[in-house]
Each structure stands twice: as C-alpha cells, then as structure tokens.
C-alpha positions in Angstrom: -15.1 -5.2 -5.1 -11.8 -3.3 -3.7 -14.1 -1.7 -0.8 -12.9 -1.2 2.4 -14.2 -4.2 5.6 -12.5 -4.5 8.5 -13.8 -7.7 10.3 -13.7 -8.0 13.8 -13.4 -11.3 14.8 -11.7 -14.4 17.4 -9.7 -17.2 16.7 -12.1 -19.4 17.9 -15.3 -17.9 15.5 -16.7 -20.4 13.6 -18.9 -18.4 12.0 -16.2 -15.8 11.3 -14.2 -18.6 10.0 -17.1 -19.8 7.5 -18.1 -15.8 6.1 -13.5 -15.6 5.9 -13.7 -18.7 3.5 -16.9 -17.8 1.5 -15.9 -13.9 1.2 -12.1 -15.4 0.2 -13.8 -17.7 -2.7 -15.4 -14.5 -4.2 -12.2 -12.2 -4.0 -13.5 -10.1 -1.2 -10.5 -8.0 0.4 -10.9 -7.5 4.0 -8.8 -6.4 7.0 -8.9 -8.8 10.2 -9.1 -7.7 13.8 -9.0 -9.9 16.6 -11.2 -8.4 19.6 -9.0 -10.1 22.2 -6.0 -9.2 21.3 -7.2 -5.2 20.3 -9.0 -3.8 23.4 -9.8 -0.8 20.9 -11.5 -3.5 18.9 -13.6 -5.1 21.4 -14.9 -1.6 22.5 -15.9 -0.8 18.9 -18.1 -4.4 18.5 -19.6 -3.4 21.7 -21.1 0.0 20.2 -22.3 -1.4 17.4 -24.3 -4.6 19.5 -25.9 -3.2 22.2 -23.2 -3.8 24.5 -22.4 -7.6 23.3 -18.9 -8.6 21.7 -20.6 -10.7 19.2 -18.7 -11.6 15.9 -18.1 -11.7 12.8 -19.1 -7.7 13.3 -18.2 -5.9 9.8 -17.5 -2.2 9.3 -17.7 -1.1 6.3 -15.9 2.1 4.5 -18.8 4.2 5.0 -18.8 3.4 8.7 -21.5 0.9 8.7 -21.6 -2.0 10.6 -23.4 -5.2 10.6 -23.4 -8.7 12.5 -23.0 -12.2 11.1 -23.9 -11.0 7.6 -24.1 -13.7 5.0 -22.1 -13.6 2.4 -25.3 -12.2 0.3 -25.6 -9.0 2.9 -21.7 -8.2 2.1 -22.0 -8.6 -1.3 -25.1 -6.0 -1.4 -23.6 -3.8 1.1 -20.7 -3.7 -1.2 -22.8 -3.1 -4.6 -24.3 -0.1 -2.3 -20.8 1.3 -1.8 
C-alpha cells in the first residue's frame, strides 16, 4: 500500500494519535500536517468539513478526503486507489 495520505492532524488528537498507531502497525505510509502550525492546512480541513477543523481529516492521492476514518475506511480507500 505505497499510496499517497496526507493526514491533517494536532498534537493533542487522540483520535489522530490512535488511526497514526493502527495505520503504523499495518505499514501504511502517510505524510503529517499539523493544522496549527500550517494555516494552509487548516484552510484545507475546513473545505472539506463544512467549515469545521475537525481531525484526523485524510486526503488521499486522488484528492479525496475523509474524516476520522477507521482504519478499515483507509484500508478500502486504499484497495480503491
């Protein structure tokens, strides 16, 4: 699974920090962005939620996004890909 994730995320996440260790465990590659220190970043979480900085907020290489996936949802997404 060498697709492309960026996941926008905080520090203080902890369900950011849960999907990081369970999509670590399965050998998932993935690029972190903190939304407060990346005003960019936050903007982008905001398009994709209605408004709302809410993470763990994926984007995926074909420009699809979802919110506080589980670990199941990335791995699908990923199959799609």
């Amino acid at each position: 699974m060498s697709s492309s994730i960026t996941m926008y995320t905080t520090p203080w996440c902890g369900y950011c920090h849960r999907l990081k260790s369970q999509m670590d465990r399965e050998g998932i590659a993935y690029e972190i962005v903190d939304i407060e220190q990346v005003p960019d970043a936050a903007l982008i979480v905001e398009q994709v939620n209605n408004g709302n900085q809410t993470v763990p907020t994926l984007v995926f290489s074909d420009g699809s996004a979802v919110t506080n996936p589980s670990l199941a949802q990335v791995k699908e997404k990923l199959a799609a890909l």
